[in-house]
N, C-alpha and C positions, 0 to 999 in steps of 0.2 A: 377349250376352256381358257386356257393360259394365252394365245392370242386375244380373247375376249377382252379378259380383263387388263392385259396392255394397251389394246385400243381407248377401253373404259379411261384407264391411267390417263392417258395422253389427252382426252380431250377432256375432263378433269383439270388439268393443267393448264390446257387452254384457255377455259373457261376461267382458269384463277388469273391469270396473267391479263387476259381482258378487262378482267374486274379488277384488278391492281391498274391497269392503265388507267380507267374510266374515273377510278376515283383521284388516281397522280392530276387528270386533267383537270377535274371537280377543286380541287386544290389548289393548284392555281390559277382557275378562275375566279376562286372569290379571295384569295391573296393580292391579283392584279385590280378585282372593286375595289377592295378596301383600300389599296394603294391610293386609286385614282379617288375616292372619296375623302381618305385622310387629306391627299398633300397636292390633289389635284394632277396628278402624274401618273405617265403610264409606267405599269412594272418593269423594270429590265428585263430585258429577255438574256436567255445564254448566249454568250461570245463565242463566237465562230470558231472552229477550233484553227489553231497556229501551228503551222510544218514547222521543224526544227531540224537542224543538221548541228551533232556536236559531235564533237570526239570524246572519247571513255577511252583510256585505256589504248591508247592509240590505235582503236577500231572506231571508223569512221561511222558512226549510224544516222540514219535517219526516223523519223516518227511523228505522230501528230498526238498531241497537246492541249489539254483547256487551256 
């Protein structure tokens, strides 16, 4: 019983996160028409993300960044 409904749970979640992606996409798909239709341009897309090496504290880190 209690494995059922943890499987139940999980694919539940699955299903939601699908559907939170599908609509994220649906989103800006018609944010990128409307772009091109307002001002004749294509949407920005997101910037690649940028490796950084800085110091903190004089520990050396590294990490990736928007």
């Amino acid at each position: 019983m209690f494995a059922q409904n943890v499987l139940s749970y999980r694919q539940r979640q699955r299903e939601d996160r699908e559907t939170k992606r599908q609509d994220e996409q649906e989103l800006q798909t018609a944010y990128a028409a409307r772009m091109q239709a307002q001002y004749g341009i294509n949407a920005p897309s997101t910037p690649p993300l940028i490796k950084m090496e800085v110091i903190i504290g004089g520990v050396w880190t590294q990490g990736l960044y928007k």
